[in-house]
C-alpha positions, 0 to 999 in steps of 0.5 A: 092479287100479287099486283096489289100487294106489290103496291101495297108494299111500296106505298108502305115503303115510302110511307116510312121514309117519307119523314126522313125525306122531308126533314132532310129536305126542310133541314139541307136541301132547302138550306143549299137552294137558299145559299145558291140563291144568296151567293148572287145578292149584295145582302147583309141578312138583316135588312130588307135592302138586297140586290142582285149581282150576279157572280160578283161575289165570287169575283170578290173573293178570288181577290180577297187575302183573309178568304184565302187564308182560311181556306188554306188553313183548311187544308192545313188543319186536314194535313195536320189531323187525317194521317194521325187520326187514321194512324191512331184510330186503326192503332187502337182498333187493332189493340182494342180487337185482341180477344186475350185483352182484358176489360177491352168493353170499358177501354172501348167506351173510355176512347169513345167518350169525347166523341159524345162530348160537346164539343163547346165542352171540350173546347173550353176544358182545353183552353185551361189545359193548354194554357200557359198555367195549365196542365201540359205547361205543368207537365212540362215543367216536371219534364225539365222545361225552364219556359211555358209555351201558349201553344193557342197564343203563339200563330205557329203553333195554334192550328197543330194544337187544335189538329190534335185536341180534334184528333183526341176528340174524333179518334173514338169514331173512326176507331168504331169504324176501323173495328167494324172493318176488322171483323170482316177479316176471317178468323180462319185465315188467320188461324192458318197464317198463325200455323204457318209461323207468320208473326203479328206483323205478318198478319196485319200486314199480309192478311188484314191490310189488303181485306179491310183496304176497301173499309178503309178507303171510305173511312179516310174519305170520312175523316177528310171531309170532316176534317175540311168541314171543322168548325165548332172546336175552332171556334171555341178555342180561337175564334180563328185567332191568334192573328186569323192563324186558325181561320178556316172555312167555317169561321171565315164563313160565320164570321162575314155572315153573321158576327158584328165585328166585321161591321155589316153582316154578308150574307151574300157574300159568306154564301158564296165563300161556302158554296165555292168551297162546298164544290171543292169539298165536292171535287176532293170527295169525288177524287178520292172516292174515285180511287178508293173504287180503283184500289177495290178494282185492282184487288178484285182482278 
């Protein structure tokens, strides 16, 4: 009897999960087996023409300069966004976590709206405040600047301002994050480090630092990632311009797969361009995943 109800339970187990199962292999483990397969055919994606080559087009891109350009501009725009959107999103979280702060709700919600916005929204509204006769020229101007600057104009400084509209948009959620970890912290010990004289720095840096470190390890793993995967704010804004300095992954990767005004779609050769990329996301994740289990380790003996 306890036999049957044991089965029972697990046929209803996997009852449940069964729909979760099969979207996430109709919508991504069905769509990467497809660009394993695509990466090795000469194949435009719109045609009935395609042939197989093998590992020809990772050879191509080994080669290719505009491939390359994107994909260091990925890492770029994640050495741009990462260290600021910790900093700021653990900044905030330690501020909006205070209990003595007065409507902390509302400026929780303020910080998380741009997280839920569109981000084709967002693109476009900051394409009129940072344009040349936009609202931070404006501001600018008031501040004693005698030039406006086109910072989405100027190759130099396009990558850095998309890097801080993403970290403007993205802070809410890893600010989330941040004050998830801190709730794990022991409000009895702090109380005991206050008694005992220790200041707010004292605190945060003796007691919260090393328990939320292992929260924080997944959250900067997060974020790289995200970073290394950006494309929609890109897109919206630039369109990988001016002079592909804003070029990364995604755009590369759309722009060969599918826009015209590279001539023939290749779909072949843009699923290469991902997968090969795909497996250095893989290899970062693994690295840093790797340490963060280290870092946990060491703090446990």
């Amino acid at each position: 009897m306890h036999k049957k109800r044991k089965l029972r339970q697990y046929i209803w187990c996997w009852i449940f999960i069964l729909p979760t199962t099969l979207f996430y292999i109709g919508f991504q483990g069905w769509p990467i087996l497809s660009s394993i397969y695509y990466s090795a055919l000469n194949w435009s994606g719109i045609s009935s023409d395609k042939s197989f080559v093998g590992l020809s087009n990772f050879k191509e891109l080994l080669s290719d300069h505009w491939f390359w350009n994107a994909f260091a501009n990925s890492f770029k725009y994640m050495l741009y966004s990462v260290p600021l959107l910790i900093v700021l999103s653990l900044f905030l979280a330690v501020l909006l976590n205070e209990k003595t702060l007065k409507m902390r709700e509302v400026y929780r919600t303020l910080f998380f709206l741009p997280v839920i916005t569109t981000a084709s929204i967002v693109g476009i509204i900051m394409l009129f405040i940072w344009s040349p006769t936009g609202a931070i020229n404006g501001l600018m101007q008031l501040f004693g600047a005698k030039r406006t600057v086109n910072f989405l104009g100027q190759a130099s400084l396009a990558l850095p301002t998309v890097a801080v509209i993403g970290v403007w948009k993205d802070v809410g959620i890893y600010m989330i994050y941040w004050l998830a970890a801190l709730q794990s912290v022991p409000q009895d010990v702090v109380e005991a480090a206050k008694i005992d004289g220790a200041g707010k720095w004292e605190e945060f840096r003796y007691i919260t630092v090393p328990i939320i470190l292992p929260i924080g390890g997944v959250i900067i793993l997060l974020a790289t990632i995200n970073s290394l995967k950006v494309f929609d704010i890109v897109q919206t804004m630039t369109g990988g311009g001016p002079f592909f300095a804003t070029d990364v992954m995604g755009t590369f990767v759309y722009r060969t797969a599918y826009a015209s005004s590279v001539g023939m779609p290749r779909l072949g050769y843009a699923s290469a361009a991902a997968m090969l990329f795909g497996l250095c996301v893989i290899l970062i994740g693994f690295i840093l995943n790797t340490l963060k289990n280290l870092i946990s380790r060491k703090r446990v003996d």
